[in-house]
C-alpha positions as CSV (number, residue, x, y, z in Angstrom):
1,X,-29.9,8.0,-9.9
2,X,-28.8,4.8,-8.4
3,X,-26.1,4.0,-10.7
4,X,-24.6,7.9,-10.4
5,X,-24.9,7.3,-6.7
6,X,-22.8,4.3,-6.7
7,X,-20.3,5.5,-8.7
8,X,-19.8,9.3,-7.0
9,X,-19.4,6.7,-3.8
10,X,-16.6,4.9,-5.6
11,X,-15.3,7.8,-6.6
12,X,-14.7,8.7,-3.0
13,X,-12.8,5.4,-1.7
14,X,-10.3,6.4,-4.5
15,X,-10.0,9.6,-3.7
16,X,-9.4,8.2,-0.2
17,X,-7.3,5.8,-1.5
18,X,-4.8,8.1,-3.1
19,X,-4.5,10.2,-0.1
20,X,-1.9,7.5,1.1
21,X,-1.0,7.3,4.7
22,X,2.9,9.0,5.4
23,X,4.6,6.8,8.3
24,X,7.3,8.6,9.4
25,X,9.3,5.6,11.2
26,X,13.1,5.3,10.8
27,X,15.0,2.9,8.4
28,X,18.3,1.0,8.5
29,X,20.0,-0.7,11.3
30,X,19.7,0.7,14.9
31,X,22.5,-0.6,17.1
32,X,22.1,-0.8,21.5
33,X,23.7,-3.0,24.3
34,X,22.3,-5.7,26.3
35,X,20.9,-4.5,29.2
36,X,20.1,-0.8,27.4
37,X,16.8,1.0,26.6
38,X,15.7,2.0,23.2
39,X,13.0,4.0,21.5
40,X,11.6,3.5,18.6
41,X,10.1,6.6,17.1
42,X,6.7,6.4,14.7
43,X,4.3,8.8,13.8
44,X,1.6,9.8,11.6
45,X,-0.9,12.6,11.7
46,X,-3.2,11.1,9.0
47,X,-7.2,11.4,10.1
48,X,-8.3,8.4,8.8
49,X,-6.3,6.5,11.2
50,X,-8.1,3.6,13.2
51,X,-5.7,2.1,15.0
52,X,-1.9,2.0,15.7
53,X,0.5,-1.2,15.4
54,X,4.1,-2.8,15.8
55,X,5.2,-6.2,14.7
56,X,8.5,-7.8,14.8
57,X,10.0,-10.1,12.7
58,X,12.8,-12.2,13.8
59,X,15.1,-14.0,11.1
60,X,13.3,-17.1,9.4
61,X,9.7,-16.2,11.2
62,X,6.3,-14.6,10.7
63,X,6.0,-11.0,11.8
64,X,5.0,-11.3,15.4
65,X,2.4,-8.6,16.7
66,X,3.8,-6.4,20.0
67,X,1.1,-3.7,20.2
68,X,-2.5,-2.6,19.1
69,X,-4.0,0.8,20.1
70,X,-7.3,2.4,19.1
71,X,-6.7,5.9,18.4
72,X,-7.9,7.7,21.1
73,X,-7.3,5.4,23.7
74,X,-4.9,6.5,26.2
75,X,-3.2,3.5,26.3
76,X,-1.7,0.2,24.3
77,X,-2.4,-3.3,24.3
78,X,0.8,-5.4,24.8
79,X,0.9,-9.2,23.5
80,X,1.8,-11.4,26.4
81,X,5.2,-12.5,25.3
82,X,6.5,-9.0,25.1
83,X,4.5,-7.2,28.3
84,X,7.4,-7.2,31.1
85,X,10.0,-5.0,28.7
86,X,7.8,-3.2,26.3
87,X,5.9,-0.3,26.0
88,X,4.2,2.2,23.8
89,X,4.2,5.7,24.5
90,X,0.8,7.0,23.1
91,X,-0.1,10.3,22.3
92,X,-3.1,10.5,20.2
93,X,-4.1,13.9,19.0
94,X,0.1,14.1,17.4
95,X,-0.5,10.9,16.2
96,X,2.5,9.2,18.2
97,X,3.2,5.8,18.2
98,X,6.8,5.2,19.4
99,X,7.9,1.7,20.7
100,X,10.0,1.6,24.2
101,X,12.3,-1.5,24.8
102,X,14.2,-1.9,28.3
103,X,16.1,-4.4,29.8
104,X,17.4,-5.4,25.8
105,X,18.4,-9.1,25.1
106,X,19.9,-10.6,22.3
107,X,16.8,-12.3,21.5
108,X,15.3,-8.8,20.7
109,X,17.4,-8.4,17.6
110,X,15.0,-8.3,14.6
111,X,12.7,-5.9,12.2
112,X,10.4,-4.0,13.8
113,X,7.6,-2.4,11.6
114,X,5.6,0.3,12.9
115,X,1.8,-0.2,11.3
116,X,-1.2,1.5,10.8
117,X,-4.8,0.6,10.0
118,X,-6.7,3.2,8.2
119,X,-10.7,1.8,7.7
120,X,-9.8,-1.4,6.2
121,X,-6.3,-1.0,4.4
122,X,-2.9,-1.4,6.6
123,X,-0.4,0.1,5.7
124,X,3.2,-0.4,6.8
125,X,6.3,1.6,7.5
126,X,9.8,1.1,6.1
127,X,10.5,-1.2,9.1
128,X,14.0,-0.9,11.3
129,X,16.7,-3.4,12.2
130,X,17.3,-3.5,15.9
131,X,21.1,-5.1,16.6
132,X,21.2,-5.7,20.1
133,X,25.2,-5.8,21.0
134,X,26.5,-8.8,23.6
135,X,29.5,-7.3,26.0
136,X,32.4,-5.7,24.3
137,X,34.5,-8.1,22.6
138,X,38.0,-8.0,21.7
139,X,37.1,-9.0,18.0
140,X,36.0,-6.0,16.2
141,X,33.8,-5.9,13.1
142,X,36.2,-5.0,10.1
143,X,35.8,-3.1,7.5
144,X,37.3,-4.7,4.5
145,X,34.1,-5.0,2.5
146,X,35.2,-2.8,-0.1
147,X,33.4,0.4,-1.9
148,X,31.6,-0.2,-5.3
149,X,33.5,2.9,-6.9
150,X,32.4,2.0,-10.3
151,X,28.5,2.1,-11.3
152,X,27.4,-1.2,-12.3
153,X,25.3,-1.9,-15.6
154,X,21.6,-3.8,-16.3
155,X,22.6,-7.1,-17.2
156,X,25.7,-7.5,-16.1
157,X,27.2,-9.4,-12.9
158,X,29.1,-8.9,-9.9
159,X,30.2,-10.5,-6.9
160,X,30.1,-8.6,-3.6
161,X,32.3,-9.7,-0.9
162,X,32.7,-9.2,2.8
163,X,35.0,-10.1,5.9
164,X,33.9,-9.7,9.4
165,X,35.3,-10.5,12.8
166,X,34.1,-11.2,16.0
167,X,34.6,-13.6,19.2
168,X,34.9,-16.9,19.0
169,X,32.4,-18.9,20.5
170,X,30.8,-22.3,20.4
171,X,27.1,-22.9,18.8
172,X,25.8,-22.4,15.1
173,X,27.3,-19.5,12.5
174,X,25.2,-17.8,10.3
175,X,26.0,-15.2,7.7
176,X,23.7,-12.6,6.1
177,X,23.4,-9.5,3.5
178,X,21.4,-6.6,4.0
179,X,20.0,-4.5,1.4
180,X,19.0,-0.7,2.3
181,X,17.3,1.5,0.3
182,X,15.7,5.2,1.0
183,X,12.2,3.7,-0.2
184,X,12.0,0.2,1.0
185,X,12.7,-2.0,4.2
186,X,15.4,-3.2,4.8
187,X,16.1,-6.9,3.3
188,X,17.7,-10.1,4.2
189,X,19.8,-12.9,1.9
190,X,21.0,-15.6,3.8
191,X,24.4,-16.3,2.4
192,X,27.0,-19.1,3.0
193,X,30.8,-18.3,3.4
194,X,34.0,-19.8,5.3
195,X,35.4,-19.0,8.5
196,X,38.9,-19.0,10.3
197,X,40.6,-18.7,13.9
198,X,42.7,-15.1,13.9
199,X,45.1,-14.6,16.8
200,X,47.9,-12.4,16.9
201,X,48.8,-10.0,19.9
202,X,46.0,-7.4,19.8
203,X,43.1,-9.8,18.3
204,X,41.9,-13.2,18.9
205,X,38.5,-14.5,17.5
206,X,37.4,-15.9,14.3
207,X,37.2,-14.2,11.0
208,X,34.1,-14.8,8.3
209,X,34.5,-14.1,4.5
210,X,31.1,-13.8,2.4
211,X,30.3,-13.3,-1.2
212,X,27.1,-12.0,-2.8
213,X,26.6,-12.3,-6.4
214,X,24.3,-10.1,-8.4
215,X,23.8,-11.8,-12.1
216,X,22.1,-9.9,-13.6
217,X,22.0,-7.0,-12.1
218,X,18.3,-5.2,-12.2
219,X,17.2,-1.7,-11.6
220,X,16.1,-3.0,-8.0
221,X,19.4,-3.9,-7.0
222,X,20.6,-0.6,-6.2
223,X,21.2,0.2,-2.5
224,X,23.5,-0.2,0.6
225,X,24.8,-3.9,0.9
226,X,26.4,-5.1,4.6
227,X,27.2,-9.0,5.7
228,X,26.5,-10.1,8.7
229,X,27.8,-12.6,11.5
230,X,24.9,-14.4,13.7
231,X,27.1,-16.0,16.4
232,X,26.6,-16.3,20.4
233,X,23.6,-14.7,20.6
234,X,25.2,-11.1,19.2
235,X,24.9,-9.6,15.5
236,X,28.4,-8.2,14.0
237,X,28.1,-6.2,10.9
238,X,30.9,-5.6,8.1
239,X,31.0,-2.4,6.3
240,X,28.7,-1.1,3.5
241,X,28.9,-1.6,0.1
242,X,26.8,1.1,-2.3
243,X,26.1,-0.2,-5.5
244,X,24.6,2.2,-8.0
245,X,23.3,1.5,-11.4
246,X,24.3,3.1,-14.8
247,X,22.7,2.6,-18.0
248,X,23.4,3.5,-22.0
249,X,20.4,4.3,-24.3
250,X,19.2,1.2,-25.8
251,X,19.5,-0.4,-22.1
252,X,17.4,2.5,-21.4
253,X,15.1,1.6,-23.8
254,X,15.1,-2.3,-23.0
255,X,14.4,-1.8,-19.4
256,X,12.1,1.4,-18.9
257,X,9.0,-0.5,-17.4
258,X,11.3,-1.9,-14.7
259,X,12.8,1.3,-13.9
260,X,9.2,2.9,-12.8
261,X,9.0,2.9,-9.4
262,X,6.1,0.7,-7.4
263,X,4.5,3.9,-6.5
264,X,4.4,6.1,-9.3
265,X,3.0,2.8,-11.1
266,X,0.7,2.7,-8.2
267,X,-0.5,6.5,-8.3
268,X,-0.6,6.2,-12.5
269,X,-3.3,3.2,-12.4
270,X,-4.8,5.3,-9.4
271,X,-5.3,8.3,-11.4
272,X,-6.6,6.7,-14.5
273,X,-9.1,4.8,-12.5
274,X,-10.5,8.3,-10.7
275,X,-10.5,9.9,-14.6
276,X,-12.6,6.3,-15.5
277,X,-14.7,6.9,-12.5
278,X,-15.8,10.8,-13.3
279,X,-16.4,9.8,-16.7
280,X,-18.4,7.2,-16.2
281,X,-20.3,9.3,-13.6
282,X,-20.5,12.0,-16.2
283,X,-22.0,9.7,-18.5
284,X,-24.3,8.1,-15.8
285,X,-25.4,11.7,-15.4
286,X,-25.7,12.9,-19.1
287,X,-28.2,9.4,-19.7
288,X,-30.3,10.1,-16.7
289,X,-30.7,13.8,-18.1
290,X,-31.4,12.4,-21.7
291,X,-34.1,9.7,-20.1
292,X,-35.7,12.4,-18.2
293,X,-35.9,14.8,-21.3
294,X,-37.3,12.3,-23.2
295,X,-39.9,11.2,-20.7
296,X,-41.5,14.6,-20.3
297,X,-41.7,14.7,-24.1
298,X,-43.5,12.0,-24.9
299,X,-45.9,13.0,-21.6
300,X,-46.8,16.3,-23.6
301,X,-47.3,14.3,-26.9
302,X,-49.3,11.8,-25.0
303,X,-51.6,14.5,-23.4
304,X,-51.3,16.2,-27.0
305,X,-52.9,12.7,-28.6
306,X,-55.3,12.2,-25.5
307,X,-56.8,15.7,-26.6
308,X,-56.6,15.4,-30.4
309,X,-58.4,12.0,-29.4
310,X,-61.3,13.3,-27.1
311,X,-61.7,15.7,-29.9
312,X,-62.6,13.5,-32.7
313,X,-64.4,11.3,-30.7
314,X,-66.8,14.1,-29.6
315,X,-66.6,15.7,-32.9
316,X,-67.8,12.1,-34.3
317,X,-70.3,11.6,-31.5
318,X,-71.8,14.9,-32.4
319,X,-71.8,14.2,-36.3
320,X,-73.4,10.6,-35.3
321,X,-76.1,12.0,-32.9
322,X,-76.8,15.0,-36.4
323,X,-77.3,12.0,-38.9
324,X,-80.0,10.4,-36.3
325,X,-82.0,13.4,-35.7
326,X,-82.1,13.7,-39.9
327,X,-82.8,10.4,-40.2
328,X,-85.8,10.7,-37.6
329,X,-87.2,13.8,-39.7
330,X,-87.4,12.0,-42.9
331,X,-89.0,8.8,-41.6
332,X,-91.5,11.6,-39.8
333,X,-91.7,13.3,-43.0
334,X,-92.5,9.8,-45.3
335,X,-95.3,9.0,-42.4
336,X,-96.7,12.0,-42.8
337,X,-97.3,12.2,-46.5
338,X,-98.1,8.6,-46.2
339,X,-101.3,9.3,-43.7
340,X,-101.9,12.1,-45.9
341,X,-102.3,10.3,-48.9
């Protein structure tokens, strides 16, 4: 029974297992001013949950724990670096988790990621870009990063481009592209591009052009592209570019594994190891039934030959002890005539 017990308890974990957390946490870029307040929202009613998280993750560095709450305490524990301006508002039996940021700083721009911890496995949300806005400038981002109107095609190549404008200022430039899908966090490509002054009588600041190329294109390249400007301390996004993919038969053919989503690959190997789990169990089950069958027949046959034994032994013992007593008579009988004669 071991064995059966074993596997019914792996059986469980995957069961478990495919009963995946659902983070509700919002995606994309969220946009405030110094100085402001912001929320972010997270929740998730899921039983299993052990504790409740948010990490950060600025540009170029490791994710960067804020918060950890056990679920039914009343309140969060803040990391040091982030206790004077942050706070969680808890509220345990809905399973709320939201993230509360005052007194916002440039420094605060990065993606947040609200977590959970359910037994052992953690599992993340889609993560949100904060863009924490300087004072109003006169530069304003532009919006000449032009719409994808035409679907793109697996294996071919494009080049996305992008001008933004914004103050100018001395210090370090950086340029970025963002990638935003509805199933994934958002992600980063640092880029390289060229800037130049602008002035003319409604606008003064510097304007930065940035290309992206995409050769070749895959099936996980579809999504929202923006550039970015790092300067000053202050974020300044282009518009969005949508690029959406388009494929003829045989490419359909050629790239079908890659066009299977993580998670349905995930729930497919999930599901085939619970049907290889009950049918190993079944199995488990079926030989433990045949062992036991077997045992308790060969106990009746061997109380079956115990008896058939005792019974020929006696039967022999008794033929034994007949032959003595008839040997005894004749050797009485031979005396006897022998005295006689």
């Amino acid at each position: 029974m071991e064995p059966l017990y074993i596997l019914l308890l792996l059986l469980c974990e995957v069961l478990n297992v495919l009963n995946t957390l659902d983070i509700i946490q919002d995606s994309g870029v969220r946009t405030a001013k110094v100085g402001g307040t912001v929320t972010l929202p997270c929740s998730c009613q899921h039983n299993a949950i052990t504790y409740f998280y948010w990490y950060c993750q600025i540009q170029g560095e490791k994710p960067r724990i804020i918060s950890k709450q056990m679920k039914h305490d009343t309140e969060a524990e803040i990391s040091p670096a982030y206790k004077e301006r942050f706070r969680v508002l808890v509220r345990s039996e809905a399973g709320v988790n939201d993230l509360i940021i005052t007194d916002l700083q440039p420094l605060d721009s990065g993606t947040y990621y609200c977590v959970m911890l359910e037994f052992n496995a953690i599992e993340f949300g889609r993560g949100v870009f904060l863009h924490v806005k300087t004072s109003s400038s006169n530069a304003q981002p532009s919006k000449q990063q032009p719409t994808l109107k035409k679907l793109l095609r697996l294996g071919g190549s494009v080049n996305l481009s992008c001008s933004v404008s914004a103050e100018p200022c001395e210090g370090e430039r950086n340029l970025y592209w963002f990638r935003r899908t509805a199933a994934q966090p958002p992600l980063m490509y640092p880029s390289e591009g060229h800037c130049t002054s602008l002035y003319n009588e409604t606008l003064y600041g510097i304007n930065c052009t940035s290309t992206l190329e995409l050769d070749p294109v895959r099936s996980s390249d579809a999504g929202t592209y923006h550039c970015a400007l790092a300067s000053c301390g202050s974020v300044v996004f282009g518009g969005g570019t949508k690029v959406e993919l388009k494929m003829g038969k045989m490419q359909r053919e050629k790239w079908f594994p890659f066009l299977i989503s993580p998670e349905l690959v995930v729930h497919f190997l999930s599901g085939a190891l619970t049907v290889t789990v009950i049918l190993s169990a079944v199995m488990a089950f079926s030989i433990w039934r045949i062992k036991k069958t077997i045992r308790s027949h060969c106990a009746g046959k061997c109380q079956f030959c115990f008896k058939l034994f005792k019974n020929n032994y006696l039967s022999l013992k008794k033929n034994k002890k007949s032959v003595l007593q008839q040997r005894q008579m004749q050797n009485q009988q031979n005396a006897t005539q022998q005295i006689l004669r």
